[in-house]
Rosetta silent file (secondary structure, phi, psi, omega in degrees, C-alpha in Angstrom):
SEQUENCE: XXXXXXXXXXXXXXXXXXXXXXXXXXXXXXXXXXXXXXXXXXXXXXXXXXXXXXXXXXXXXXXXXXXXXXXXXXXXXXXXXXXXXXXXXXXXXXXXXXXXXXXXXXXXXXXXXXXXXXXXXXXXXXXXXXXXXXXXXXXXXXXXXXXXXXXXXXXXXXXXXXXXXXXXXX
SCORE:     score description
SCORE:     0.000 S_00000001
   1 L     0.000  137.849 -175.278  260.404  333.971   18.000 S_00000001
   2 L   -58.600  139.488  150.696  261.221  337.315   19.035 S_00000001
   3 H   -33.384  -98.241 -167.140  258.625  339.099   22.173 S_00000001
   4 H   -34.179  -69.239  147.638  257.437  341.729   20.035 S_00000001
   5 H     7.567  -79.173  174.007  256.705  339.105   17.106 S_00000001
   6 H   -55.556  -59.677 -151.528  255.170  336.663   19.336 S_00000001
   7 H   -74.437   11.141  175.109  252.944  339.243   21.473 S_00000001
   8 H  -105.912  -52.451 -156.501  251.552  340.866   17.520 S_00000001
   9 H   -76.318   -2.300 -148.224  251.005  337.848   15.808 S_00000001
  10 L  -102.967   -2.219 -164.909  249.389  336.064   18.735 S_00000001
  11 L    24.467   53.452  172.622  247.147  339.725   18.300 S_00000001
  12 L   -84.605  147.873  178.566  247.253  340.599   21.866 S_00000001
  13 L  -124.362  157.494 -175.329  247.093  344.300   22.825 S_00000001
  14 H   -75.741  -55.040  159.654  248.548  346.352   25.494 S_00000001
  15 H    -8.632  -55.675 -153.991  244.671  347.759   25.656 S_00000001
  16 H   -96.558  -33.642  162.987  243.209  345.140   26.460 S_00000001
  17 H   -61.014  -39.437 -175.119  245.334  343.873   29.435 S_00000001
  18 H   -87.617  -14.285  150.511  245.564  347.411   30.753 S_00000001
  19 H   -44.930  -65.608 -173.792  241.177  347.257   30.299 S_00000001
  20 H   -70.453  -46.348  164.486  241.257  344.042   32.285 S_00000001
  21 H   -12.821  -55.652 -155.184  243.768  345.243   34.610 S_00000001
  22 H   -83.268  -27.494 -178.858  241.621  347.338   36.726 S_00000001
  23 H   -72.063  -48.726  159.632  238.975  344.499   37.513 S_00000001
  24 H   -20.486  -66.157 -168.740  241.890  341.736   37.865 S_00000001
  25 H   -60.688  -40.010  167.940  243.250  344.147   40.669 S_00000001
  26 H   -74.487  -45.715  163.990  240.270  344.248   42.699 S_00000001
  27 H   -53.843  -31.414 -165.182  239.688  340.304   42.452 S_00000001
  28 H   -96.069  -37.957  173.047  242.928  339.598   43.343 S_00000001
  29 H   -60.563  -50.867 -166.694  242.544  342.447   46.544 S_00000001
  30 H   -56.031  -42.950 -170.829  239.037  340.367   47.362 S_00000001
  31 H   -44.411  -63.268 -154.535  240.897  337.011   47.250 S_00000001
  32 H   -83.328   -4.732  171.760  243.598  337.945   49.599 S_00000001
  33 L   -88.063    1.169 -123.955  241.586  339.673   51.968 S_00000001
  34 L  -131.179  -40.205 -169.118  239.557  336.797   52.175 S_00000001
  35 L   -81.267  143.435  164.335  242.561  334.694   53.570 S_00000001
  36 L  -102.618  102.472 -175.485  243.479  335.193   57.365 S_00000001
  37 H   -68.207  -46.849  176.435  246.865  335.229   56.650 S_00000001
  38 H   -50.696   -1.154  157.085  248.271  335.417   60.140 S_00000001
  39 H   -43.480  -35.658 -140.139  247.659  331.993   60.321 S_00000001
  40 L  -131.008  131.731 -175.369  250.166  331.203   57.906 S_00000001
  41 L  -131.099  -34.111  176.320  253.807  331.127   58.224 S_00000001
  42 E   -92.853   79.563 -135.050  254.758  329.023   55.006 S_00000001
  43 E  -110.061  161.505 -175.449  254.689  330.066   51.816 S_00000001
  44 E  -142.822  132.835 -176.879  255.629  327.530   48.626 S_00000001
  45 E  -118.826  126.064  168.462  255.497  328.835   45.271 S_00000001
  46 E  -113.780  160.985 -165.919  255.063  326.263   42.264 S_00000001
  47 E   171.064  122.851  174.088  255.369  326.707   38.524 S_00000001
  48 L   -98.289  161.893  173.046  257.032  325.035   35.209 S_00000001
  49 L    72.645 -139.168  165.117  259.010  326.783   32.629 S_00000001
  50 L   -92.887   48.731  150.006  259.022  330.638   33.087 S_00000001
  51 L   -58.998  -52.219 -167.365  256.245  330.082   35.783 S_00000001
  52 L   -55.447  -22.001 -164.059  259.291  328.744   37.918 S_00000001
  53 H   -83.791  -19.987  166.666  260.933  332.342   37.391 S_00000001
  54 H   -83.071  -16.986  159.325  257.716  333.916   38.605 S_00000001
  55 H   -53.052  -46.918 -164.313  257.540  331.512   41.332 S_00000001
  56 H   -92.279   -2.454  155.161  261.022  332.085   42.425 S_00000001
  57 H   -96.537  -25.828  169.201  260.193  336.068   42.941 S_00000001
  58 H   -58.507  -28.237 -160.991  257.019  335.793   43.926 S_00000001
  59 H  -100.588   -5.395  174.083  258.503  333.356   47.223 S_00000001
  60 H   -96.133   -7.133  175.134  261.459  336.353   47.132 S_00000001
  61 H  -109.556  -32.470  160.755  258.989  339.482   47.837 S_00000001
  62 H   -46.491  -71.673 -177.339  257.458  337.184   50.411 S_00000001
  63 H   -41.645  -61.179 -171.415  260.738  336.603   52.072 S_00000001
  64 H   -59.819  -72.682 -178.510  261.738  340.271   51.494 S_00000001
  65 H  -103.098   17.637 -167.852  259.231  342.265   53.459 S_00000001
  66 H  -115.081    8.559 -153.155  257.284  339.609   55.290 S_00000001
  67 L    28.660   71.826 -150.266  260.501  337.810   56.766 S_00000001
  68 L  -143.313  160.320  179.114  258.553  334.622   56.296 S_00000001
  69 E   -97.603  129.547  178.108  259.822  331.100   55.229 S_00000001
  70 L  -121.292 -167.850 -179.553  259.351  330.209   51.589 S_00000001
  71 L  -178.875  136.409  169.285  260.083  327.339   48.594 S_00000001
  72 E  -132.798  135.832 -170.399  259.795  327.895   45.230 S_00000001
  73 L  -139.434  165.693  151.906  259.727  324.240   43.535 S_00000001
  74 L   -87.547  114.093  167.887  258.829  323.167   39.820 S_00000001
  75 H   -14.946  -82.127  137.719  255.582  320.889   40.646 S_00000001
  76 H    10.415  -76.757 -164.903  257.094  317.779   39.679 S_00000001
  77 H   -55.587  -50.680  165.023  260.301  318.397   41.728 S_00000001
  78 H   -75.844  -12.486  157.575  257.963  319.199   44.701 S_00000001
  79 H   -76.393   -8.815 -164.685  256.009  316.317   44.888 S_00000001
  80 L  -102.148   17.292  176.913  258.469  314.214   44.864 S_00000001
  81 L   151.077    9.422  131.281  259.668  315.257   48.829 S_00000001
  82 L   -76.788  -25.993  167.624  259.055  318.758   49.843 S_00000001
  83 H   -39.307  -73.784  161.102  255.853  318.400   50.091 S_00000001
  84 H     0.456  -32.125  168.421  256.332  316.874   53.185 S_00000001
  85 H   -80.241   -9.538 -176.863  256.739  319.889   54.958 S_00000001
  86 L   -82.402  143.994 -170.726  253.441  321.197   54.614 S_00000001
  87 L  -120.208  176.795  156.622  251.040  322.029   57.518 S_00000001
  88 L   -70.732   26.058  172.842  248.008  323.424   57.680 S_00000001
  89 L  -114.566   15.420  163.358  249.837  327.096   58.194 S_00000001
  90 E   -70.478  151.489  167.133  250.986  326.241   54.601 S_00000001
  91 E  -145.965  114.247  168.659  249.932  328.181   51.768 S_00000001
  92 E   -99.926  101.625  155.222  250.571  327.043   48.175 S_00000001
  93 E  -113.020  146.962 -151.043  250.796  328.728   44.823 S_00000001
  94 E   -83.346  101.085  168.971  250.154  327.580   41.645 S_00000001
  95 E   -92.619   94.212  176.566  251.330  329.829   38.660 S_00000001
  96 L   -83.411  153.364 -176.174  249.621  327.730   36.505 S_00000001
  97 L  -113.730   51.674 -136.163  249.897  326.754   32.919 S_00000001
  98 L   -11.962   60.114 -160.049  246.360  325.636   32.796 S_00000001
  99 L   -98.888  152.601  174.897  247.323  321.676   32.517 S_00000001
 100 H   -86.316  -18.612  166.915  244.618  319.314   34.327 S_00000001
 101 H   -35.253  -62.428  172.735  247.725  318.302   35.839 S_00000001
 102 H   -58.417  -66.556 -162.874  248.192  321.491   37.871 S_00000001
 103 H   -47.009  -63.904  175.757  244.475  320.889   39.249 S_00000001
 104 H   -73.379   31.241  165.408  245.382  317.299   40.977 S_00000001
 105 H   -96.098  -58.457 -163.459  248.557  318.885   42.386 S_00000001
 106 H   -42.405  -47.819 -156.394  246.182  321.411   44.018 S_00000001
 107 H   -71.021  -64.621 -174.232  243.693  318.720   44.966 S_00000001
 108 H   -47.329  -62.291  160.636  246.790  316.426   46.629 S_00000001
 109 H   -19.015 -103.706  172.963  248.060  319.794   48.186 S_00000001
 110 H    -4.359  -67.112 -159.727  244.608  320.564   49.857 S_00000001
 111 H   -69.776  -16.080  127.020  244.365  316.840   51.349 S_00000001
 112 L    -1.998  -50.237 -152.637  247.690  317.665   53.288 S_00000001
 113 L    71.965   51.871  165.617  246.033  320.666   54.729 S_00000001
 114 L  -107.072  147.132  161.371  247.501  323.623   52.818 S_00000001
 115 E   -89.337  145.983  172.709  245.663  325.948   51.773 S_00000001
 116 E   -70.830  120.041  164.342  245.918  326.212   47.884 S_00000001
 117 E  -110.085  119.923  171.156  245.999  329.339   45.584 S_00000001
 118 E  -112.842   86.587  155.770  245.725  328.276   41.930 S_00000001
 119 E   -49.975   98.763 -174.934  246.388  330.924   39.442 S_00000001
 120 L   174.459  164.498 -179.048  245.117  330.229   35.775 S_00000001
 121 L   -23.636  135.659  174.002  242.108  330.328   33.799 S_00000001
 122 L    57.232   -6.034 -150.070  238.631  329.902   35.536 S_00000001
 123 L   -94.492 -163.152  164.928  241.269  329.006   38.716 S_00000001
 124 L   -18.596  -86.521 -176.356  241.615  330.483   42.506 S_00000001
 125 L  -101.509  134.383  175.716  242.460  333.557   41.050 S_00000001
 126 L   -67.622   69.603 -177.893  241.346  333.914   37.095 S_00000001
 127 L  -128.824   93.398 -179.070  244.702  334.966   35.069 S_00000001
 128 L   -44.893  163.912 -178.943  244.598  332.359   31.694 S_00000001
 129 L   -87.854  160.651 -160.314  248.062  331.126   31.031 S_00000001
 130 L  -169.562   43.814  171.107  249.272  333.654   27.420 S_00000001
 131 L    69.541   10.164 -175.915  252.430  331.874   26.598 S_00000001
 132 L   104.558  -22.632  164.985  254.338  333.665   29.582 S_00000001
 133 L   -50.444  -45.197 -169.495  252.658  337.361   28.907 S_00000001
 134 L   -78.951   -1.450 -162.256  250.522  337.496   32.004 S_00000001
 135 H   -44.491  -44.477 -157.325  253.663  336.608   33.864 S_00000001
 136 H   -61.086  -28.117 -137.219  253.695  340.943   35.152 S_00000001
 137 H   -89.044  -46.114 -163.733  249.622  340.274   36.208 S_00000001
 138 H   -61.053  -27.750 -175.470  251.045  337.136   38.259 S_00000001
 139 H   -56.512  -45.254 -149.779  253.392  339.249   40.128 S_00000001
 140 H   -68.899  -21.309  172.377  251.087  341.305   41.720 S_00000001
 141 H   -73.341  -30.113  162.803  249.586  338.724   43.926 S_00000001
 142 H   -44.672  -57.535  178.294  252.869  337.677   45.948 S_00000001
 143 H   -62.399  -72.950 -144.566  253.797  341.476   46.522 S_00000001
 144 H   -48.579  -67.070 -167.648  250.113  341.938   47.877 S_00000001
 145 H   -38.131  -48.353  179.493  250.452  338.461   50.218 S_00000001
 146 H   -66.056  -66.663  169.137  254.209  340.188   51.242 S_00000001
 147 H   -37.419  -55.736 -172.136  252.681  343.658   52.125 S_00000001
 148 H   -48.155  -63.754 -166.737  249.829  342.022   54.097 S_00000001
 149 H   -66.462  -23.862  153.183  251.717  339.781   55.785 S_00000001
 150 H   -65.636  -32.799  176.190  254.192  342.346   56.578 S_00000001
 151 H   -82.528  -21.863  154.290  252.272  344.328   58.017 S_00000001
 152 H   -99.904  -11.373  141.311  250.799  341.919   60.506 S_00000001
 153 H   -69.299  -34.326  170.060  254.128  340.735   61.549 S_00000001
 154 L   100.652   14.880  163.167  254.740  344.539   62.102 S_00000001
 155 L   -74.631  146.883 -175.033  257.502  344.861   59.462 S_00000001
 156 L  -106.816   91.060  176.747  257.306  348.106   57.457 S_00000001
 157 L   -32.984  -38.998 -154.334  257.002  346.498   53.658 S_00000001
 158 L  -113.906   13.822  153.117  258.339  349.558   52.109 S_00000001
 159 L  -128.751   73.314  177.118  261.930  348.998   54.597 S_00000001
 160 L   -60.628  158.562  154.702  263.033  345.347   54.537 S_00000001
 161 L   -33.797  121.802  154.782  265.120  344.213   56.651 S_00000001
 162 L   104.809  -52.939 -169.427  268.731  344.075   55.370 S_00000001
 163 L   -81.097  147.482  173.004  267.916  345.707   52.476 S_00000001
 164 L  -122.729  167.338 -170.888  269.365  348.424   50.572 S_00000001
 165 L   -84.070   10.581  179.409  267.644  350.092   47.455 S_00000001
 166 L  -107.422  147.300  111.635  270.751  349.004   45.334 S_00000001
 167 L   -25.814   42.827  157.281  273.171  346.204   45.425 S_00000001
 168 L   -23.271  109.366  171.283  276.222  347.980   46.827 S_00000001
 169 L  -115.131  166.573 -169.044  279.402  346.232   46.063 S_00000001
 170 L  -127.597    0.000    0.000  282.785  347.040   47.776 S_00000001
């Protein structure tokens, strides 16, 4: 089914997300202040479906201004031997698709000693799963973690490393 299709019949509004928006945005600001991120060196982003594709940018804006080592895994894939790498300077998030599933990864996680972040309904952070719609709302926590953490590495977030604001090919 076509986006536009899907997001009318499913009778979702641009309103109502851009309503919710500004209260999301503060909760998501309390959360991450809350964490002392220089602690933390590791970041692992998990996620099925198009979770994984928010996963695998979310662990790429990390990367990008925080210079910081990341993994983006499908849950599944990472239990079954990346996990292994996690310390307690780990930090793991969940773009969840609110499966009970998702909870006893987080739970397993945890007894490792990572710290967790589980995004989804009621979760960590509160953003219900909406068929793949809340996907822009998910973004914004990754970029935050990547500013912070850039900025207490002493990287300037808004110059990566490396980077140019194009792709330049030759």
């Amino acid at each position: 089914m076509c986006f536009i299709l899907n997001f009318l019949l499913n009778g979702i509004k641009f309103n109502d997300i851009a309503n919710e928006s500004e209260q999301l945005l503060l909760n998501i600001k309390n959360y991450i202040d809350s964490i002392d991120l220089k602690k933390y060196n590791h970041f692992v982003f998990l996620g099925f479906d198009e979770q994984y594709g928010v996963s695998k940018e979310g662990a790429l804006k990390i990367q990008e201004m925080a210079i910081q080592n990341v993994e983006f895994h499908e849950p599944l894939e990472y239990r079954h031997g990346p996990k292994s790498t996690l310390t307690e300077h780990s930090i793991v998030i969940i773009n969840s698709k609110d499966t009970e599933e998702e909870l006893k990864l987080a739970k397993e996680l945890k007894e490792f000693g990572a710290k967790t972040i589980l995004i989804g309904k009621n979760k960590d952070i509160d953003i219900p799963y909406n068929d793949g719609f809340e996907s822009p709302l998910k973004m914004i926590i990754p970029q935050y973690i990547g500013y912070k953490k850039a900025l207490i590495e002493g990287y300037d977030p808004d110059q990566p490393r490396n980077l140019s604001k194009s792709v330049i090919l030759d």
